[in-house]
N, CA, C and O atoms as CSV, one atom per row, in Angstrom:
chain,resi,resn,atom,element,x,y,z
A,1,UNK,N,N,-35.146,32.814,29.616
A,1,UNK,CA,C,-34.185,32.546,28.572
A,1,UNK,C,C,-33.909,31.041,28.530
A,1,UNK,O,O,-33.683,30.505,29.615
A,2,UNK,N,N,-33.895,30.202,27.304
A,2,UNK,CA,C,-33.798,29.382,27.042
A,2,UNK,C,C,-32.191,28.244,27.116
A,2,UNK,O,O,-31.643,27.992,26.043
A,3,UNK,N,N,-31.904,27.965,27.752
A,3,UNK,CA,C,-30.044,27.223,27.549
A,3,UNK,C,C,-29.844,26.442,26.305
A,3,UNK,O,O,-30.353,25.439,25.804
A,4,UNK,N,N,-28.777,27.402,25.954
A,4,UNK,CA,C,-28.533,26.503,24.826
A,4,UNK,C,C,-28.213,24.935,24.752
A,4,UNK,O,O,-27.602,24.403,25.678
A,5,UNK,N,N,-28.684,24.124,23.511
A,5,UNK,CA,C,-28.417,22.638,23.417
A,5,UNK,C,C,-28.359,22.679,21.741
A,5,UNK,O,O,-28.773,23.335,20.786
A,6,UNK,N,N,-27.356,21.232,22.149
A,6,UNK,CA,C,-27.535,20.523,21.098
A,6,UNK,C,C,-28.623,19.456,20.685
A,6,UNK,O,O,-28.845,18.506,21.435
A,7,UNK,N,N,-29.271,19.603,19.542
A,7,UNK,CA,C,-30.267,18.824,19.059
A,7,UNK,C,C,-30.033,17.591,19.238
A,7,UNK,O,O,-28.830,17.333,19.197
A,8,UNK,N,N,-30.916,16.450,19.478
A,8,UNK,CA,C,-30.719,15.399,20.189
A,8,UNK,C,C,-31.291,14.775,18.388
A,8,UNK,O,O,-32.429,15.125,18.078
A,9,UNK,N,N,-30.618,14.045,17.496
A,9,UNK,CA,C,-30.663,13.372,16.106
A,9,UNK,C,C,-30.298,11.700,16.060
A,9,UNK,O,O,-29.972,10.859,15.222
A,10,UNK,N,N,-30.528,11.772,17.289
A,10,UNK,CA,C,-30.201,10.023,17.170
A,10,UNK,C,C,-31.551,9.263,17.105
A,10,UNK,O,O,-31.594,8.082,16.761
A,11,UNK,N,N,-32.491,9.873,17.397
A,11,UNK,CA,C,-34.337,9.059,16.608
A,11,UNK,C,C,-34.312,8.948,15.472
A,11,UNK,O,O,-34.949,8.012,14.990
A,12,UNK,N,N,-33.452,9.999,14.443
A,12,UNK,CA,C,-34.074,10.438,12.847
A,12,UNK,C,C,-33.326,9.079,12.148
A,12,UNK,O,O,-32.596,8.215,12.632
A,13,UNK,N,N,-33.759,9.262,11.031
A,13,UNK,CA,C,-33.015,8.309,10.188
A,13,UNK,C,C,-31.543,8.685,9.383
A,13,UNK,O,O,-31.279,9.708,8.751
A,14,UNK,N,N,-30.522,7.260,9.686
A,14,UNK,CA,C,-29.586,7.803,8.582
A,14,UNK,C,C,-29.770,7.992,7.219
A,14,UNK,O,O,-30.033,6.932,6.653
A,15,UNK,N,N,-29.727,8.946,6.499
A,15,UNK,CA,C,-29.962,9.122,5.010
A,15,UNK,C,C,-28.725,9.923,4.124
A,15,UNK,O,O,-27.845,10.686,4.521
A,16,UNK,N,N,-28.945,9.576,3.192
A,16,UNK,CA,C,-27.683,10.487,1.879
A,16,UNK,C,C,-28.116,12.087,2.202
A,16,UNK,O,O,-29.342,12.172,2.263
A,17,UNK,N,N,-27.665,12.943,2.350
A,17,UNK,CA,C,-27.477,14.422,2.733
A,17,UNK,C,C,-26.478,15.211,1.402
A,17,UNK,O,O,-25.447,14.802,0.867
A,18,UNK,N,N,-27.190,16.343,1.190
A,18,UNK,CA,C,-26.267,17.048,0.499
A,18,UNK,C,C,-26.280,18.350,0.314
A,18,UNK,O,O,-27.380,18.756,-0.062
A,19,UNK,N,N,-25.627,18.999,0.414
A,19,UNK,CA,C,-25.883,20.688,0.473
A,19,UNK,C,C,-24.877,21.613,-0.323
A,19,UNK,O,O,-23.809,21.097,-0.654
A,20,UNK,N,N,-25.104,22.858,-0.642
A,20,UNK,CA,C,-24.787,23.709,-1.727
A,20,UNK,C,C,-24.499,24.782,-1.631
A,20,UNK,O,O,-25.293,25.378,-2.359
A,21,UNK,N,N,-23.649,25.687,-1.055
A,21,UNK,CA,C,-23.618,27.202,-0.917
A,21,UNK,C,C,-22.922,27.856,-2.009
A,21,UNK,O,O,-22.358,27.188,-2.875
A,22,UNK,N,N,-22.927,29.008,-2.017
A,22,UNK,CA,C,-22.131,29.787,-3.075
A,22,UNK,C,C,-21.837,31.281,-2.684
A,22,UNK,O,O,-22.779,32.066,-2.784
A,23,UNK,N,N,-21.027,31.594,-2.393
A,23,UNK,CA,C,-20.477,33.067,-2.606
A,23,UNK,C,C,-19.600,33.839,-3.399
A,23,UNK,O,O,-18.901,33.198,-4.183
A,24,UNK,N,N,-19.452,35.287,-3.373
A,24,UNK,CA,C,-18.436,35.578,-4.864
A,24,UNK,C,C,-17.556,36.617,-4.291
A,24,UNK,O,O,-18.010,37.528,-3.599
A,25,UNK,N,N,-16.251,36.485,-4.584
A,25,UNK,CA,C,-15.374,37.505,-4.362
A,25,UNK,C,C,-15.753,38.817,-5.381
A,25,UNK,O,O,-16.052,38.904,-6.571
A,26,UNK,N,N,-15.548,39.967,-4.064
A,26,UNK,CA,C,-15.370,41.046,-6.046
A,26,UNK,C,C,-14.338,41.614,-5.461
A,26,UNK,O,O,-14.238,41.687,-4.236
A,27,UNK,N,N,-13.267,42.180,-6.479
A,27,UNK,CA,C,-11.853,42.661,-6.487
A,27,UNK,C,C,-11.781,43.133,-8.370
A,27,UNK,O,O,-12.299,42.651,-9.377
A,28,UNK,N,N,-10.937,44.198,-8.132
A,28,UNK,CA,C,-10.142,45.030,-9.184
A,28,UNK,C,C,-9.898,43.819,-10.142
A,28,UNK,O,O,-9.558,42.690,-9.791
A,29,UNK,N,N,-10.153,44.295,-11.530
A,29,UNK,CA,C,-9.962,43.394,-13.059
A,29,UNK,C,C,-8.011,43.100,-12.442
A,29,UNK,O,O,-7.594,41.960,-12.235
A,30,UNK,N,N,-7.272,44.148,-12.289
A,30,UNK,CA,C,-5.387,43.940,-11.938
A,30,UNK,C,C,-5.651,42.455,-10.453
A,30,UNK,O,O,-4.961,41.460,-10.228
A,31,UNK,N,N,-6.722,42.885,-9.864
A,31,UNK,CA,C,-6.906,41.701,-8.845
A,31,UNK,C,C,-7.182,40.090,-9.398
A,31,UNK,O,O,-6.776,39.042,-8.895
A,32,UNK,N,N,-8.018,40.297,-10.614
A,32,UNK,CA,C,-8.022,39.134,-10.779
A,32,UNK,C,C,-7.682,38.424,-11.380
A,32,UNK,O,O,-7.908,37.215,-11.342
A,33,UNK,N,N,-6.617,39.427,-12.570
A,33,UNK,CA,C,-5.746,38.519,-13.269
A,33,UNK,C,C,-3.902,38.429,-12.622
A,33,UNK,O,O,-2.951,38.650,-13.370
A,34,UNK,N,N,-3.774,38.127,-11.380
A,34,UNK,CA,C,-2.732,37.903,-10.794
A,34,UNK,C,C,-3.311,36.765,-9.699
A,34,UNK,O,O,-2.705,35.746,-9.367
A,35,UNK,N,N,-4.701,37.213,-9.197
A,35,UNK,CA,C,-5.413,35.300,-8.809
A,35,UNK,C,C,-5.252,34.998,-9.930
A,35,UNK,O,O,-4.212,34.474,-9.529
A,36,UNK,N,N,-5.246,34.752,-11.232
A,36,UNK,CA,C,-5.474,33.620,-12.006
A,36,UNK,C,C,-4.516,33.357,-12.395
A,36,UNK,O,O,-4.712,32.250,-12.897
A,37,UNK,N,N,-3.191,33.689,-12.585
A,37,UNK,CA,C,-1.714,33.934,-12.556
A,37,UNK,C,C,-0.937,32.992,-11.771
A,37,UNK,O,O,0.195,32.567,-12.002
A,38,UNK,N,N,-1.926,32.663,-10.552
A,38,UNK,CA,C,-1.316,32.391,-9.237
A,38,UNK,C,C,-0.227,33.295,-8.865
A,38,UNK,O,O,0.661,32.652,-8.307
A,39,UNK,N,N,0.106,34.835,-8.983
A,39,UNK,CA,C,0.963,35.390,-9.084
A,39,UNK,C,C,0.934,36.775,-7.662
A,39,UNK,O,O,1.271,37.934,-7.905
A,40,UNK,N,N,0.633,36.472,-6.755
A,40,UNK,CA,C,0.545,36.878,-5.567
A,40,UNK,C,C,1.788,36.638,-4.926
A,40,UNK,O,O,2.610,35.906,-5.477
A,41,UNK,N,N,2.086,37.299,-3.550
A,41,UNK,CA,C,2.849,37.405,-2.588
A,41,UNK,C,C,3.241,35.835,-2.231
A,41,UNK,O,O,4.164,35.023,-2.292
A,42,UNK,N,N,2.205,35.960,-1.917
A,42,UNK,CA,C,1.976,34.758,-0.555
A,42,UNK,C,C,1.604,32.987,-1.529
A,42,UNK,O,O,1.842,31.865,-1.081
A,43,UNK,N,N,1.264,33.177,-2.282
A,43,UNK,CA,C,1.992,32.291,-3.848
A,43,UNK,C,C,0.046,32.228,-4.233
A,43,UNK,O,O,-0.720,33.182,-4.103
A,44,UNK,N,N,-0.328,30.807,-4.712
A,44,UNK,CA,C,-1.160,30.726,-5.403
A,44,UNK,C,C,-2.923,30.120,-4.483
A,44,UNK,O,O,-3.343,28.970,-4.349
A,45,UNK,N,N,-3.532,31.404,-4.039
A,45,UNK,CA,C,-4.575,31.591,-3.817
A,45,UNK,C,C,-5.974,30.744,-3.912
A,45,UNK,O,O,-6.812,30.355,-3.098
A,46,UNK,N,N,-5.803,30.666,-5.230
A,46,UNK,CA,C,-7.221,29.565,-5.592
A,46,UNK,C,C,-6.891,28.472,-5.363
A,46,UNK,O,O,-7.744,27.618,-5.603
A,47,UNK,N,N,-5.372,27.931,-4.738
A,47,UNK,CA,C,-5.234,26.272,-4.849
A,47,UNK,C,C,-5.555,26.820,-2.736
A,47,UNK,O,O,-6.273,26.087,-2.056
A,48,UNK,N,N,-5.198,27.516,-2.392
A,48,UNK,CA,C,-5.059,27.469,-0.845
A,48,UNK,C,C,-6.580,27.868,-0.640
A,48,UNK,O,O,-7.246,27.278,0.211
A,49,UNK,N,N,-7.060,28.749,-1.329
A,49,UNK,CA,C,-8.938,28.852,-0.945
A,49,UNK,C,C,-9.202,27.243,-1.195
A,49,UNK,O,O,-9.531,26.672,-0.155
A,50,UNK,N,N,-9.153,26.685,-1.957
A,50,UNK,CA,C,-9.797,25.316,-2.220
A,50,UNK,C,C,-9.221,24.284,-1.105
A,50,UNK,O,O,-10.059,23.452,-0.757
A,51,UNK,N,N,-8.069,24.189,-0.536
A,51,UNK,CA,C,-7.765,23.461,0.393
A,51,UNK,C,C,-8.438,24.328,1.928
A,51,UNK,O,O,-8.764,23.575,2.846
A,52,UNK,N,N,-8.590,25.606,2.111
A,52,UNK,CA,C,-8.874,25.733,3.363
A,52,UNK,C,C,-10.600,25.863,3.305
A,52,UNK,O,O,-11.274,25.937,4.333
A,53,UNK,N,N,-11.101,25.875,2.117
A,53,UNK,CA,C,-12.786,24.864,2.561
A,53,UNK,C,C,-12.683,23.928,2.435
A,53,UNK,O,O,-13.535,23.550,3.238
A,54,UNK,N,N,-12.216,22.902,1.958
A,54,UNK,CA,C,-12.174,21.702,2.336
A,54,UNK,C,C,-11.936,21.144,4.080
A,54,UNK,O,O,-12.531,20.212,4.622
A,55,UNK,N,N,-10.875,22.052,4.697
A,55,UNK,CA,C,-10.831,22.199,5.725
A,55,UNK,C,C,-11.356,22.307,6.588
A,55,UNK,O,O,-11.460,21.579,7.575
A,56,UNK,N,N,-11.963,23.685,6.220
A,56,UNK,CA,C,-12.900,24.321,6.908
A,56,UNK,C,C,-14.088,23.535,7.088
A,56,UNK,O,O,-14.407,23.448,8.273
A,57,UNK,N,N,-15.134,22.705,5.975
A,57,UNK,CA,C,-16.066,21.986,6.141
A,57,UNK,C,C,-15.662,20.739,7.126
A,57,UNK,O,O,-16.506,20.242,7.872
A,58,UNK,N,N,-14.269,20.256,7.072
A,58,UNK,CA,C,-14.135,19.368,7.675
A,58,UNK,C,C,-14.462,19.705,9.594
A,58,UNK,O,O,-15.013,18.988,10.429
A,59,UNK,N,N,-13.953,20.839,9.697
A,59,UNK,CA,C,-13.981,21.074,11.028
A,59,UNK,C,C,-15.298,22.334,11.903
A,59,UNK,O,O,-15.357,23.047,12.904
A,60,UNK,N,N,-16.163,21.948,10.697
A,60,UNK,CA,C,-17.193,23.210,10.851
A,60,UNK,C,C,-17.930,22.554,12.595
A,60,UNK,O,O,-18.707,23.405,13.025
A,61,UNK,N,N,-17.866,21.822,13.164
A,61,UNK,CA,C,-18.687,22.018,14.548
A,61,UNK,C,C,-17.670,21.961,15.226
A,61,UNK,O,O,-17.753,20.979,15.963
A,62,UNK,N,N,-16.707,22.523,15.375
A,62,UNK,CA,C,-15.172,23.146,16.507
A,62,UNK,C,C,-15.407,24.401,15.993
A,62,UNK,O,O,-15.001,25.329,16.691
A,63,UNK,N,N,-15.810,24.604,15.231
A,63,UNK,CA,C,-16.166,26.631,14.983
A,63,UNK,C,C,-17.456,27.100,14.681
A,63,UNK,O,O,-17.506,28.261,14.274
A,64,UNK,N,N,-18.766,26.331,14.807
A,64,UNK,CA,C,-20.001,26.305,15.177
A,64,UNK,C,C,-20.237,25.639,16.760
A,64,UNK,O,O,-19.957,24.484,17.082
A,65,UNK,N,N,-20.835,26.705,17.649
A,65,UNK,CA,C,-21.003,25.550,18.944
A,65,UNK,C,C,-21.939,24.403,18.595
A,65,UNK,O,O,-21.555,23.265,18.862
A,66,UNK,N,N,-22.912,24.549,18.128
A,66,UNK,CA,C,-24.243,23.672,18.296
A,66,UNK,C,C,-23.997,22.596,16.668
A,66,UNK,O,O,-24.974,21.957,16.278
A,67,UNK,N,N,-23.425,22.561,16.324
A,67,UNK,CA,C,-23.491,21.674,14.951
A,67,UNK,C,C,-22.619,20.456,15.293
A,67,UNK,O,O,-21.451,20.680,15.609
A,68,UNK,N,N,-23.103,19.084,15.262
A,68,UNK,CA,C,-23.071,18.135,15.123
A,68,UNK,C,C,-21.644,17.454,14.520
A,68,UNK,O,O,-21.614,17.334,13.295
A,69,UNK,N,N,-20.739,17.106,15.102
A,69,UNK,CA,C,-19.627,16.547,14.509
A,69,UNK,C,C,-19.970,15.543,13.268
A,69,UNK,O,O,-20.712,14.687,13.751
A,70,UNK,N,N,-19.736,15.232,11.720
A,70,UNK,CA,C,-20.071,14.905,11.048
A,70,UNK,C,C,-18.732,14.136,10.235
A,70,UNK,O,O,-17.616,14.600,10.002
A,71,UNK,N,N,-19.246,12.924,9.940
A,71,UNK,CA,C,-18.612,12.096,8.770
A,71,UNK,C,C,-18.770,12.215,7.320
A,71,UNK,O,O,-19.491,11.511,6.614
A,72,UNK,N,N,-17.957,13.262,6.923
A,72,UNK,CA,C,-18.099,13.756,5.479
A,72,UNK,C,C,-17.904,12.649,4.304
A,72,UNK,O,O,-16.855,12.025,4.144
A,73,UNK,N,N,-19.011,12.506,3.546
A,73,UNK,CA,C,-18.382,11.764,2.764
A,73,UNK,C,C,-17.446,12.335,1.548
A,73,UNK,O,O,-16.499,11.651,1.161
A,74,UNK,N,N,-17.759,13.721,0.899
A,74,UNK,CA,C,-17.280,14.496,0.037
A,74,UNK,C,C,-17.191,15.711,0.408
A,74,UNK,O,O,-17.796,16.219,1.353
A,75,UNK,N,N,-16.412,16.248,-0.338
A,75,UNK,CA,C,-16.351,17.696,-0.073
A,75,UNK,C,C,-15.800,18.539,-1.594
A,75,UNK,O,O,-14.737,18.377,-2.193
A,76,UNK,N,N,-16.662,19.232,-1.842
A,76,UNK,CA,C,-16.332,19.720,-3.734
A,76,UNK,C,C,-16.172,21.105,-3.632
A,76,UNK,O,O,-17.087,21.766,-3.140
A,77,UNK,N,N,-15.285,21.571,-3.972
A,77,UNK,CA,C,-14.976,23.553,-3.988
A,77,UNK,C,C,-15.201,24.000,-5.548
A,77,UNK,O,O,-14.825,23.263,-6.459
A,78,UNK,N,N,-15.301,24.197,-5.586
A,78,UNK,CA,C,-15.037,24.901,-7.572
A,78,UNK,C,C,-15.075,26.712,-7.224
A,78,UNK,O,O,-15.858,27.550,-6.777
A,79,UNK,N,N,-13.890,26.636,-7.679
A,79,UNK,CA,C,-13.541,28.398,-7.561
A,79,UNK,C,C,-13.040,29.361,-9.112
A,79,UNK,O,O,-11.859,29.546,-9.406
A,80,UNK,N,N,-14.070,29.808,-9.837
A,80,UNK,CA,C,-13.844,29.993,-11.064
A,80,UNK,C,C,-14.188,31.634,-11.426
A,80,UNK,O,O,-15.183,32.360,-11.411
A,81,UNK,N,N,-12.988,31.734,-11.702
A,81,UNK,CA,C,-12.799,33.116,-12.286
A,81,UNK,C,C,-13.894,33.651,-13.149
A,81,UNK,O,O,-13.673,33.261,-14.295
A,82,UNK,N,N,-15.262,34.563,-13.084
A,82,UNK,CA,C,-16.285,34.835,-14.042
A,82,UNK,C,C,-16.322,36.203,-14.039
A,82,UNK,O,O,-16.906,36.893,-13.203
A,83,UNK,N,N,-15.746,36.559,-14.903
A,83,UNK,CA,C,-15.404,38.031,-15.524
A,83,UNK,C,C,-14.196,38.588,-14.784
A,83,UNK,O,O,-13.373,37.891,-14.190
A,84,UNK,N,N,-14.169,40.151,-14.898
A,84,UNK,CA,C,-12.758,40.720,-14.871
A,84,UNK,C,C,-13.133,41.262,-13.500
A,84,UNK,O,O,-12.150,41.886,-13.101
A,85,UNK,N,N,-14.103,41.307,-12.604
A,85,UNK,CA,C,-13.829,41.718,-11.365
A,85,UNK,C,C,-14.717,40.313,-10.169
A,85,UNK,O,O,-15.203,40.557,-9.065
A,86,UNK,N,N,-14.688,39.246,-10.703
A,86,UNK,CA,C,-15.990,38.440,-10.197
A,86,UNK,C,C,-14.565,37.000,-9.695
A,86,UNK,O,O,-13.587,36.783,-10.410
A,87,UNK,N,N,-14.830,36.302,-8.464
A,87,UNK,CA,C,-14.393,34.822,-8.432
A,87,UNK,C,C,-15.614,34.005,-7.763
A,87,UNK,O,O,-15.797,34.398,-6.611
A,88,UNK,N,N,-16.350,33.157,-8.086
A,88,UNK,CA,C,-17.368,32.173,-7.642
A,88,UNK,C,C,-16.482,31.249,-6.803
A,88,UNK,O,O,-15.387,30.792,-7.132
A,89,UNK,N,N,-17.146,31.057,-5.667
A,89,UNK,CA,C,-16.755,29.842,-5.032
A,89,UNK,C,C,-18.277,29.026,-4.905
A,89,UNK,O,O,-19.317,29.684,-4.868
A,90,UNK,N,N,-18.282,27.687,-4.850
A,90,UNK,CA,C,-19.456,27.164,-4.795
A,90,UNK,C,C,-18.790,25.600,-4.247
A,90,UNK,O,O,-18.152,24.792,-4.922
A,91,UNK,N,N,-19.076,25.535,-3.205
A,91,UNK,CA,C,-19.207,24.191,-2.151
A,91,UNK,C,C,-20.161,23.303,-2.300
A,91,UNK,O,O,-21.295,23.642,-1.961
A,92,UNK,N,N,-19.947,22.010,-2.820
A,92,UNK,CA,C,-20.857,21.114,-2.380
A,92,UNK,C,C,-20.611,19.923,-0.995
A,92,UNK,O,O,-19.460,19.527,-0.810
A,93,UNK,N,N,-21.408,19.560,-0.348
A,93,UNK,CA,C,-20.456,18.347,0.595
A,93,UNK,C,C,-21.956,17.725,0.644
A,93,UNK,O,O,-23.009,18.356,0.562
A,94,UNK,N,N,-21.797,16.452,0.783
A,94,UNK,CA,C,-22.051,14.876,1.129
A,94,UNK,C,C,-22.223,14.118,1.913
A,94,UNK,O,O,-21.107,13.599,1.913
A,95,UNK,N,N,-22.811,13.559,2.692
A,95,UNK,CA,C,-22.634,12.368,4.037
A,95,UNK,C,C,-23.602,11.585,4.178
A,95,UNK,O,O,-24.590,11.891,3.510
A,96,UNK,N,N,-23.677,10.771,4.743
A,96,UNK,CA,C,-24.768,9.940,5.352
A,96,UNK,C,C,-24.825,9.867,6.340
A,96,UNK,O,O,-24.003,9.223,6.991
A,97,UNK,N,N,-25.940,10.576,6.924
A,97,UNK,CA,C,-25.866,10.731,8.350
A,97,UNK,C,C,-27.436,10.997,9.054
A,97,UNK,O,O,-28.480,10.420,8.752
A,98,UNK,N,N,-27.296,11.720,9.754
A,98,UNK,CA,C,-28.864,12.085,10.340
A,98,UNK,C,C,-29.020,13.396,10.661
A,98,UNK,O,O,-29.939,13.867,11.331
A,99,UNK,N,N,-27.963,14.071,10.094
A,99,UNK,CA,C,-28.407,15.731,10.121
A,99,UNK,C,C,-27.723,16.267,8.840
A,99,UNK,O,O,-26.710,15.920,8.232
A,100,UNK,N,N,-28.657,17.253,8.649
A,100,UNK,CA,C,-28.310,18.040,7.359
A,100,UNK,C,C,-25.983,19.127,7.331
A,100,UNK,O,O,-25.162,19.379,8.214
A,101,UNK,N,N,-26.018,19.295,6.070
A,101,UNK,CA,C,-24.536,19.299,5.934
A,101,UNK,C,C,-24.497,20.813,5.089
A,101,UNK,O,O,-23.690,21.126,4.214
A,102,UNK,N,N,-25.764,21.746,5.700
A,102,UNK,CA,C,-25.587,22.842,5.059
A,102,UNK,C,C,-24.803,23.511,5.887
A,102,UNK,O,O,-24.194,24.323,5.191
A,103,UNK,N,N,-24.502,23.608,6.930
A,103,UNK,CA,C,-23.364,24.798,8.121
A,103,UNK,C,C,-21.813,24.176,6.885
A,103,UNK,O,O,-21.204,24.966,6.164
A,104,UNK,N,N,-21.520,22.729,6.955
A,104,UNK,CA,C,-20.632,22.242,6.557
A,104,UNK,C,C,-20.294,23.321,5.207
A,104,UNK,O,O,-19.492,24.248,5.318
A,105,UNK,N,N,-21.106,23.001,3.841
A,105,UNK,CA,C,-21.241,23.864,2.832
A,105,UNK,C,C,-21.002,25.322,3.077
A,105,UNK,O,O,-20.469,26.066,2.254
A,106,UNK,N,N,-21.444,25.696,4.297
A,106,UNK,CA,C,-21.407,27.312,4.344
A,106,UNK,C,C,-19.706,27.644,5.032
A,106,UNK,O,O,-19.071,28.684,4.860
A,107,UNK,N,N,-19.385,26.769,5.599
A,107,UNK,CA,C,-18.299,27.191,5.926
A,107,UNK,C,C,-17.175,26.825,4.927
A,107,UNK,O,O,-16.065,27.355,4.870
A,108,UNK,N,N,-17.583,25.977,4.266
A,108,UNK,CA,C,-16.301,25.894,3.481
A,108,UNK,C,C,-16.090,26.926,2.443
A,108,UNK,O,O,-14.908,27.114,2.154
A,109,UNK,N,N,-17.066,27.716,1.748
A,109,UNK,CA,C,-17.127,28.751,0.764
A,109,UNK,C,C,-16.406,30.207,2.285
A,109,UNK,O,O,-15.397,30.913,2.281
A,110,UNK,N,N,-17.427,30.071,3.216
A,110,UNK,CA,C,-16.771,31.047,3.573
A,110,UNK,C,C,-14.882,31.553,4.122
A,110,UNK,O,O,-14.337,32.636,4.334
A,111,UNK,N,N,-14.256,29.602,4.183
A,111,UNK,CA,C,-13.060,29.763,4.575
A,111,UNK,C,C,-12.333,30.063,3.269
A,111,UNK,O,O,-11.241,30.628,3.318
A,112,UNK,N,N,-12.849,29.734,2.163
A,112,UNK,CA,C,-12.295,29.660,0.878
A,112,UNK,C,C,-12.421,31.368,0.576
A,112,UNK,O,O,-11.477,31.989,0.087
A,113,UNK,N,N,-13.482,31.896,0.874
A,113,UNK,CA,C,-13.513,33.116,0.503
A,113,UNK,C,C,-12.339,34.294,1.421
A,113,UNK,O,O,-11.643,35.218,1.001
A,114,UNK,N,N,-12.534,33.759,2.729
A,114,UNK,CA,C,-11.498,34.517,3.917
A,114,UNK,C,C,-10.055,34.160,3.020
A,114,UNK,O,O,-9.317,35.145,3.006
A,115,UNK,N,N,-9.725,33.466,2.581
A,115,UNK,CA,C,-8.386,32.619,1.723
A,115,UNK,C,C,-8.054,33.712,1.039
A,115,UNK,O,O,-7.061,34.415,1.225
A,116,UNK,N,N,-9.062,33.875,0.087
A,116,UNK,CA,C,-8.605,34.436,-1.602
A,116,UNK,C,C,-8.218,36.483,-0.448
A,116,UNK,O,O,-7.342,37.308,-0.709
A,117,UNK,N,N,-9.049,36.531,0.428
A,117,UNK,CA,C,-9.107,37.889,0.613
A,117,UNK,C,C,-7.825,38.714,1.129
A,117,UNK,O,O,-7.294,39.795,0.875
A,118,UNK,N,N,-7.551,37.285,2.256
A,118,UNK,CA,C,-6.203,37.175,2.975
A,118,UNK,C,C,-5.197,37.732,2.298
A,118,UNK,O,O,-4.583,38.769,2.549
A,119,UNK,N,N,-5.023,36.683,1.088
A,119,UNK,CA,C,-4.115,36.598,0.023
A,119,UNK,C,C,-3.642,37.714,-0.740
A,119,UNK,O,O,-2.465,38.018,-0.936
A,120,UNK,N,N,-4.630,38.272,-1.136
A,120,UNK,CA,C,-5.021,39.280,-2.246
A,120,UNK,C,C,-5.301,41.087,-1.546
A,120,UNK,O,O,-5.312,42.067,-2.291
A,121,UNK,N,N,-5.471,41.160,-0.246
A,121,UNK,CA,C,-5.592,42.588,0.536
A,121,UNK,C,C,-4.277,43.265,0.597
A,121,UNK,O,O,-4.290,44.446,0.943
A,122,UNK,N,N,-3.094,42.684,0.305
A,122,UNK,CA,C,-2.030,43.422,0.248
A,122,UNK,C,C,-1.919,43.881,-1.132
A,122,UNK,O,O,-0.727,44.072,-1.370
A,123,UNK,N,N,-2.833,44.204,-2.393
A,123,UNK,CA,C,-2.942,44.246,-3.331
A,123,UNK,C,C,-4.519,45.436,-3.972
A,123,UNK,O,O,-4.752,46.325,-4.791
A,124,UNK,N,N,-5.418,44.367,-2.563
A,124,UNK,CA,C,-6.436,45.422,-3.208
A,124,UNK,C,C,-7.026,45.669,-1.612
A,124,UNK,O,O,-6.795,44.870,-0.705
A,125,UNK,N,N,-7.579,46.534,-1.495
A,125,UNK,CA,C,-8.227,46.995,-0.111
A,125,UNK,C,C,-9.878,47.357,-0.506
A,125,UNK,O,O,-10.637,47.695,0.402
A,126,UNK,N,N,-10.289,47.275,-1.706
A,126,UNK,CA,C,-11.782,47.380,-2.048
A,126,UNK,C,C,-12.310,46.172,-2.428
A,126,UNK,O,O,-13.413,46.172,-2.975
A,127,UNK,N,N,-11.687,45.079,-2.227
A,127,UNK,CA,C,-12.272,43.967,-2.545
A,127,UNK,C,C,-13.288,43.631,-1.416
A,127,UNK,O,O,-13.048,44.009,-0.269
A,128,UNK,N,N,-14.634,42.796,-1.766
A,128,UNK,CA,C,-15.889,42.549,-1.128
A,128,UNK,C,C,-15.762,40.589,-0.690
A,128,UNK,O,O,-14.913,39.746,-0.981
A,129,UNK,N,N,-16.825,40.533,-0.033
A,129,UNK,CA,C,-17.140,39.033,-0.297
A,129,UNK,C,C,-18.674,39.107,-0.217
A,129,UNK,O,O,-19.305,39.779,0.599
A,130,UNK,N,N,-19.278,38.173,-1.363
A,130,UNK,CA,C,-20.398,38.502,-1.357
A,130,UNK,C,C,-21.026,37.098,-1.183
A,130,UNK,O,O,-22.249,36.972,-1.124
């Protein structure tokens, strides 16, 4: 068995990096016009999904062991309501660095998605993340 490590990236070159994930909430049509309402319990959902990937990308190698502490240069959420049972989240992030910033991207859709679910399960219990 092999011990785990971290990749040794200090030979490669620094370069512009950029990466892209996307996932989709599904929840009840009554689910998603009270996200778009901001009209939940716990108050308004799509502004707290969008701040906790931002977050989340920020701190993605303290909750990945092996990923590379990283100097973000951007970090982009877009969380948009598409149809009566559908919410898109789609992450972009940015850096210049010497390793790729897709874990970054993946975690921020996925903290954004844990957000909206959090939020919204005292409401619906068949909602997915896809």
């Amino acid at each position: 068995m092999q011990p785990l490590r971290m990749i040794d990236v200090g030979d490669k070159p620094v370069t512009r990096r950029m990466a892209r994930a996307s996932g989709l909430i599904r929840a009840q049509p009554a689910t998603i016009v009270r996200l778009a309402a901001g009209n939940l319990e716990k108050g308004d959902a799509l502004t707290a999904a969008h701040f906790a990937g931002v977050m989340a990308a920020k701190q993605t190698s303290t909750l990945v062991p092996l990923c590379h502490p990283l100097p973000l240069d951007a970090v982009e959420l877009a969380l948009t309501i598409c149809g009566p049972e559908y919410v898109s989240i789609e992450a972009t992030v940015r850096a210049t660095t010497r390793t790729g910033v897709e874990m970054e991207a993946l975690c921020a859709v996925t903290a954004a998605a844990l957000t909206i679910y959090d939020m919204c399960k005292s409401i619906d219990r068949t909602m997915s993340i896809e």
